[in-house]
C-alpha positions as CSV (number, residue, x, y, z in Angstrom):
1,X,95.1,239.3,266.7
2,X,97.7,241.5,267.9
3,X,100.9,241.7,265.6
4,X,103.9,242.9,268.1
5,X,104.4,240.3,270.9
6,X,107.3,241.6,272.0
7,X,109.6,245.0,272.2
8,X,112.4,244.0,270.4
9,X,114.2,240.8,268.1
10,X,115.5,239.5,265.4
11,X,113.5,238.4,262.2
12,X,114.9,236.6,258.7
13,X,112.8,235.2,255.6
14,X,113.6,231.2,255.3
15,X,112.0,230.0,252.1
16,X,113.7,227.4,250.4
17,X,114.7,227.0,247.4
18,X,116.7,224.3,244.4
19,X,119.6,225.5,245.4
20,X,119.3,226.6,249.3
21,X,118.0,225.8,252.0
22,X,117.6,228.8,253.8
23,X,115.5,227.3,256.9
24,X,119.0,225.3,257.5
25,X,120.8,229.0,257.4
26,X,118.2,230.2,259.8
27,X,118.6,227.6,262.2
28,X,122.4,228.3,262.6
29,X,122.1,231.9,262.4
30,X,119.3,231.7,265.2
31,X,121.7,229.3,267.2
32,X,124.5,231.9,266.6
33,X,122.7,234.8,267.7
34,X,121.3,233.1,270.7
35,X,125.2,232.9,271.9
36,X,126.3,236.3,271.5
37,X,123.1,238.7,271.8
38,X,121.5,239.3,275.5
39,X,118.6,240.5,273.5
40,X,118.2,237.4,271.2
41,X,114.5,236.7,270.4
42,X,114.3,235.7,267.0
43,X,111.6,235.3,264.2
44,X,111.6,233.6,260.9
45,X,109.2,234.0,257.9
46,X,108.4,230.6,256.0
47,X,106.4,230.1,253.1
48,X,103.8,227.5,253.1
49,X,106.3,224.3,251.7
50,X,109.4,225.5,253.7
51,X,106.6,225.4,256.7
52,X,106.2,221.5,256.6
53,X,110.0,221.0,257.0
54,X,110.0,222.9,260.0
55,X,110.7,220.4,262.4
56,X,111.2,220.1,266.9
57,X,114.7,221.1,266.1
58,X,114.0,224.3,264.6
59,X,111.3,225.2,266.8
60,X,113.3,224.8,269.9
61,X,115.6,227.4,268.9
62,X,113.1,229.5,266.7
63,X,111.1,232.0,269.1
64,X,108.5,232.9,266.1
65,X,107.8,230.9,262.9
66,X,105.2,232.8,260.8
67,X,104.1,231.4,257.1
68,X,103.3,233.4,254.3
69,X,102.2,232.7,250.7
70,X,104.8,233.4,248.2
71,X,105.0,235.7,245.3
72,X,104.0,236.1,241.7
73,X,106.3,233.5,240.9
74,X,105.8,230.5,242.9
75,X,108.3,227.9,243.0
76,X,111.0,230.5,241.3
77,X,114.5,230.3,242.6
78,X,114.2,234.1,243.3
79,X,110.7,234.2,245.0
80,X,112.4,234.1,248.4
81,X,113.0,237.9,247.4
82,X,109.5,239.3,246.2
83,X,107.8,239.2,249.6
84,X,110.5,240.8,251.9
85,X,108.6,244.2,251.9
86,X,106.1,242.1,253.7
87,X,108.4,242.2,256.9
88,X,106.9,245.7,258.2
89,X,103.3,243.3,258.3
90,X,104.5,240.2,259.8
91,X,107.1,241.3,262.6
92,X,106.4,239.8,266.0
93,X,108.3,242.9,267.1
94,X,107.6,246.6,267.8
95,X,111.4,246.9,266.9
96,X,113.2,244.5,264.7
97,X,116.8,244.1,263.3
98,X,116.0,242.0,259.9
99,X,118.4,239.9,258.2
100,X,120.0,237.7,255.6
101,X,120.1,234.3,256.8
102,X,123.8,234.0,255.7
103,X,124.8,236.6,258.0
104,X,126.7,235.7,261.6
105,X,127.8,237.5,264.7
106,X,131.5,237.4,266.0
107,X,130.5,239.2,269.3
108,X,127.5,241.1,270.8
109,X,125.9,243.8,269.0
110,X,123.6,245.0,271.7
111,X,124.7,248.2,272.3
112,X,123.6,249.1,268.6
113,X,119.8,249.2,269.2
114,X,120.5,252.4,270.5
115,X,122.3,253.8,267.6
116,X,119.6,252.5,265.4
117,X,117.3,254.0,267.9
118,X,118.1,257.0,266.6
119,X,115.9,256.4,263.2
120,X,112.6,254.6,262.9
121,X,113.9,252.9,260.0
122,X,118.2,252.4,259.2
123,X,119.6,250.5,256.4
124,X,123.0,249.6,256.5
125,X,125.9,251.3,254.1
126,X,128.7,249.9,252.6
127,X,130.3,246.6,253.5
128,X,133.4,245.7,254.4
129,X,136.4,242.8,252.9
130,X,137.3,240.1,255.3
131,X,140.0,242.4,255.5
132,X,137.7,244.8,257.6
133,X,138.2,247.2,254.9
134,X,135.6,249.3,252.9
135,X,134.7,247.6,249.8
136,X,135.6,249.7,246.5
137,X,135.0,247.1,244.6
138,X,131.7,248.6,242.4
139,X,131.2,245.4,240.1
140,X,127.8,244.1,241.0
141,X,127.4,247.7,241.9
142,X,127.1,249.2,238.2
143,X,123.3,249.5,238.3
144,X,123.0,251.5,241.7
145,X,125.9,254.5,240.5
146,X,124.3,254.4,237.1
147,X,120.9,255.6,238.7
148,X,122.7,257.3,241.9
149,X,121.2,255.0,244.4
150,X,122.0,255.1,248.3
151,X,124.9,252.5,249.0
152,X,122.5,250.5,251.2
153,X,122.7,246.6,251.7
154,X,119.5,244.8,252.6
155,X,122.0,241.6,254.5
156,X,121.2,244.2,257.8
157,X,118.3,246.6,258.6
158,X,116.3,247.9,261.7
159,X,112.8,249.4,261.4
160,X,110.4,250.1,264.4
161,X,106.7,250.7,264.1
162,X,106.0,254.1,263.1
163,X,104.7,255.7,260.6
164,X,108.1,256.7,259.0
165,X,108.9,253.0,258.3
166,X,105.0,252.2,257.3
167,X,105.7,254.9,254.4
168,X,109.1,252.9,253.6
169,X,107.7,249.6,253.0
170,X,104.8,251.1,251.3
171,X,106.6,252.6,248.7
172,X,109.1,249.3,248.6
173,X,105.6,247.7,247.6
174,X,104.6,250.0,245.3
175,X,107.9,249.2,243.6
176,X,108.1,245.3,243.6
177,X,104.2,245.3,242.3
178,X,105.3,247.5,239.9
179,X,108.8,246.7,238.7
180,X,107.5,245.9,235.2
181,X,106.8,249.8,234.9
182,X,109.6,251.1,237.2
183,X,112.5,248.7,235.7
184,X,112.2,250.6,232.3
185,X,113.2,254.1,233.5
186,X,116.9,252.6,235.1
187,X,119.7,253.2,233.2
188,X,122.2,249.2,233.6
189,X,118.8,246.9,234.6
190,X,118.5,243.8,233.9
191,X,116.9,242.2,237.0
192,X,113.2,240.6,236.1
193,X,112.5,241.0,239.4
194,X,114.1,243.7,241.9
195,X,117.1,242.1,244.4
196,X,116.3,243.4,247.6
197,X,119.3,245.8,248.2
198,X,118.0,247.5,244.4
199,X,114.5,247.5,245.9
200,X,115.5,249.0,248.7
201,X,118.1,251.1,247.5
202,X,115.3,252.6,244.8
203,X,112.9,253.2,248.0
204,X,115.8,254.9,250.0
205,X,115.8,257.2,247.1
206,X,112.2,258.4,247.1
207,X,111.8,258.7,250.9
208,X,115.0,260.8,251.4
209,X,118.5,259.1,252.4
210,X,118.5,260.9,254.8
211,X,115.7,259.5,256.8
212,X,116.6,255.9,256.4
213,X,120.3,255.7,256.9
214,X,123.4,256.6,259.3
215,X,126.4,256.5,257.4
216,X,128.6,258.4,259.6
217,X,128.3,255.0,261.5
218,X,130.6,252.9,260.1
219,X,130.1,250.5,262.7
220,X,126.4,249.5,261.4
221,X,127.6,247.6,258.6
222,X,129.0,244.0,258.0
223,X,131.5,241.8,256.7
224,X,130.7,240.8,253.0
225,X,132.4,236.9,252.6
226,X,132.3,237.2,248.7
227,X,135.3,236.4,246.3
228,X,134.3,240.0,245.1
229,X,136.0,241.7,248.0
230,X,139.2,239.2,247.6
């Protein structure tokens, strides 16, 4: 079967948990970006109970539901995070923008798939207050300037198939199987399992900054909505 049905779109993991439902955060953010993206084909990744609840709504608005299994951890609040490597593997799309379900578009971003076009992989830098401000605000930030780790957040990303972003997700896999081994030799951690913006951040690291960021574009970044910024 042929992975990549389609050039470009959108793709976000949806697997529920206690607390969230993040299939019912994928639903508005794929409603949302249908209004304000011309190029708006969008993709969510399910685990096999989240699947079931997938309903005629959803799928009307939904261009791509794909399952998966979970990870190690099974019905753990923070299994939603342990198979988001897996999104160079399951992506409908030769080129995807991946994202946290939380996050929302004010207006049309379409004019940045060619900045990101620039890299076969880009992570986004920094994030802004509601203010529109650069955060400074290092907090929940300790454990990436204690190990000098890239600034990146994992709420937006593009990657395209190549073999630059194959080696990136690779390496984020060798991490997350591995974060037993790797979490030891990080000076402030205290994470079981990797967040994905530390898993990420820690792959950034070994592949070279350089290759999987832009941060002389502000503009690739978003609005953090988190009494942190206040």
């Amino acid at each position: 079967m042929i992975q990549h049905k389609e050039q470009q779109g959108f793709l976000t993991f949806a697997i529920n948990t206690e607390a969230v439902d993040y299939l019912e955060l994928a639903y508005l953010q794929a409603l949302n970006i249908k209004a304000t993206q011309k190029n708006n084909r969008y993709a969510v990744i399910v685990d096999n109970a989240t699947l079931e609840k997938v309903n005629e709504r959803h799928r009307s608005v939904f261009d791509y539901v794909l399952s998966m299994s979970v990870g190690n951890n099974g019905n753990n609040p923070g299994a939603n995070f342990e198979d988001e490597w897996r999104a160079f593997w399951l992506t409908p799309f030769k080129e995807t923008i991946k994202l946290e379900s939380d996050l929302l578009f004010t207006r049309s971003i379409d004019h940045w798939w060619t900045a990101f076009r620039l890299k076969d992989i880009c992570l986004s830098t920094g994030a802004k207050n509601y203010r529109g401000i650069n955060s400074t605000v290092r907090k929940y930030r300790e454990l990436f300037d204690a190990n000098q780790l890239p600034d990146v957040y994992n709420g937006l990303m593009y990657f395209r198939y190549s073999q630059t972003a194959h080696k990136f997700f690779e390496v984020a896999r060798y991490i997350q199987q591995e974060w037993a081994h790797v979490s030891t030799h990080l000076k402030k951690c205290f994470e079981e399992q990797p967040s994905t913006d530390v898993l990420y951040g820690l792959t950034a690291l070994m592949v070279g900054e350089e290759i999987c960021t832009m941060p002389s574009m502000d503009f690739l970044n978003f609005v953090h909505m988190d009494i942190k910024f206040l």
